[in-house]
C-alpha positions in Angstrom: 78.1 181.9 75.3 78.1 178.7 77.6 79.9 176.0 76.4 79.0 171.8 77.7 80.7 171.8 80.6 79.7 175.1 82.3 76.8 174.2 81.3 76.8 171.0 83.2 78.2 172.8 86.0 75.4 174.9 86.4 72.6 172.6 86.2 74.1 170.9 89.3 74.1 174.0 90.9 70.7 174.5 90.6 69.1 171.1 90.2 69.8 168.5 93.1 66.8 166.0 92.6 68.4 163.1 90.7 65.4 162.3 88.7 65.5 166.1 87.3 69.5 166.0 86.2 68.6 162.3 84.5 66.2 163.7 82.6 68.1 167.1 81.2 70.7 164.4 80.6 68.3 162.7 78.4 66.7 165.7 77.0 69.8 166.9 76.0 70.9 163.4 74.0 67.3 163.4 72.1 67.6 167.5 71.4 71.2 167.0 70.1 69.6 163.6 67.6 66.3 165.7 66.9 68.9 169.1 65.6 71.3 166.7 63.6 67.8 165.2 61.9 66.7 168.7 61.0 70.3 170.2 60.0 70.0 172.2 63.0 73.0 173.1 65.8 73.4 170.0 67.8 75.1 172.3 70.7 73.0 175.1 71.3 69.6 172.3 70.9 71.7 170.2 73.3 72.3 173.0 75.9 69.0 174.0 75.5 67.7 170.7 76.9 70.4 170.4 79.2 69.5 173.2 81.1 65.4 173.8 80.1 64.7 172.2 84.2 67.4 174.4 85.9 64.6 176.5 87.2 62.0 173.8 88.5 62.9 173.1 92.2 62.9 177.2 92.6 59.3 177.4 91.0 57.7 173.7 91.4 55.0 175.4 93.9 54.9 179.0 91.3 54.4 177.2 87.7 53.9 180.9 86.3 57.2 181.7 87.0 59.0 178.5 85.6 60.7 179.1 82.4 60.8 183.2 83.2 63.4 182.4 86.5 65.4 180.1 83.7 65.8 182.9 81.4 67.1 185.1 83.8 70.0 182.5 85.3 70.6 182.2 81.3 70.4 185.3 80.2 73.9 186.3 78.0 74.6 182.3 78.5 72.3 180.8 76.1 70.7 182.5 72.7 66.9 184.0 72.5 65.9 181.3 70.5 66.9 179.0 73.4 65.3 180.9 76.0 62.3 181.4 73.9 62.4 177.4 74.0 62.8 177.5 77.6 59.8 179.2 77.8 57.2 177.6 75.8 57.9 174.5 77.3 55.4 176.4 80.3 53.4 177.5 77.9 50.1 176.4 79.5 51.7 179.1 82.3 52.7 181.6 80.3 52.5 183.6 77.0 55.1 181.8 74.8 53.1 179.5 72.6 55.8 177.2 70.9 56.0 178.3 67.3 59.5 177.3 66.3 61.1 173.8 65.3 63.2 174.4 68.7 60.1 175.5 70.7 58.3 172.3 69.9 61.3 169.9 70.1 61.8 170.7 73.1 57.9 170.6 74.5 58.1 167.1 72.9 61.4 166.2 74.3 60.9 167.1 77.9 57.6 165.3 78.2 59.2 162.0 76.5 62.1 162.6 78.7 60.2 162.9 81.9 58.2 159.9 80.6 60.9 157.8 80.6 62.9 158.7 83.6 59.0 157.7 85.6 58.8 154.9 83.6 62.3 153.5 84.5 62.2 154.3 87.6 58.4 152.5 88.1 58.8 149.4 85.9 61.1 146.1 86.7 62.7 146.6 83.9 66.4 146.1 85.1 68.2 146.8 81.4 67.2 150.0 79.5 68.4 147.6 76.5 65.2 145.8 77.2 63.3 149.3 76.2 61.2 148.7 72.7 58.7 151.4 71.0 56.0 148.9 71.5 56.3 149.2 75.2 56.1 152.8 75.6 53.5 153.5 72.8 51.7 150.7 74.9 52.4 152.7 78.1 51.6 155.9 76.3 48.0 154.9 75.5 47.4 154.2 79.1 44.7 157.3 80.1 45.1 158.6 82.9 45.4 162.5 82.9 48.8 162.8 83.3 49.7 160.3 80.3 46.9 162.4 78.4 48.6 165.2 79.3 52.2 164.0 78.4 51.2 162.6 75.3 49.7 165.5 73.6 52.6 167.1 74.4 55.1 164.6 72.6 53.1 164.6 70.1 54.2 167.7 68.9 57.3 165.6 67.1 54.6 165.8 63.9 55.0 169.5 63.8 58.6 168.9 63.4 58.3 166.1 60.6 59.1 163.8 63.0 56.9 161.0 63.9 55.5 159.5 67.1 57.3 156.2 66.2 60.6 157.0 64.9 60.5 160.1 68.1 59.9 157.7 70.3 63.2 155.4 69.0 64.8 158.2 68.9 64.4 158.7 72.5 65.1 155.1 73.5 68.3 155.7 71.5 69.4 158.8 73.4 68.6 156.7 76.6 70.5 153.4 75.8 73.7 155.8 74.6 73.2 157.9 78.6 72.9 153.9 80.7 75.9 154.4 82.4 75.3 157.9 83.2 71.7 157.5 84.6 
């Protein structure tokens, strides 16, 4: 089993695009919150969305093979129920329709995480402490088809019991705890 910092190690062996290792930092700090909400393990959630992107500059221009190339570099490092994760986050590519808590957490994490990594990155906001719920529910309703898209896949926080609202602070909690690593 990988522990934290092999883990880390190999994500930056694999993922070079800044924007990409922000948000598997990210996705890893809501994943751990999210598992120690549900009584779940914090480090095999936390690794999970830690590495869940290791594959996407290998497969950006082969979707159908993102989340199957993952498995493979994790295979023996991670659990099945991780790589199972892994996978259904493509599941629009592939045959792994999220089923379990993990499976949708993470669906919902890496959409919210991507979110706000773009949104960061696009806004003048300077302080992430300047981040509010209002903001990015705001930003959230805008409809175009990749917030469309994005959305309906955060939204899967209410098949976990978890709602848009308190996901959302959730997230911008994970993000203010990361400011001085992203």
């Amino acid at each position: 089993m990988i522990d934290r910092k092999q883990a880390f190690i190999l994500m930056k062996k694999y993922i070079k695009n800044q924007n990409l290792l922000q948000q598997s930092l990210v996705a890893e700090a809501i994943l751990r919150k999210i598992a120690k909400i549900l009584g779940k393990d914090e480090e095999m959630w936390g690794l999970t969305g830690l590495l869940f992107n290791i594959d996407y500059e290998y497969t950006s221009d082969e979707p159908e093979k993102r989340g199957i190339f993952a498995s493979q570099i994790l295979e023996g490092l991670l659990p099945e129920n991780c790589l199972k994760a892994i996978k259904s986050n493509n599941y629009p590519y592939l045959d792994y329709v999220p089923s379990s808590s993990l499976d949708k957490s993470l669906v919902a994490t890496a959409a919210i995480s991507n979110f706000l990594i773009t949104f960061l990155h696009s806004t003048p906001i300077k302080n992430i402490s300047d981040l509010n719920i209002n903001m990015i529910k705001d930003e959230l309703n805008y409809s175009n088809s990749e917030t469309v898209n994005l959305k309906r896949r955060i939204l899967l926080c209410n098949d976990i019991g978890i709602d848009l609202k308190e996901f959302i602070q959730i997230s911008i909690n994970a993000l203010k705890e990361l400011s001085d690593k992203i």
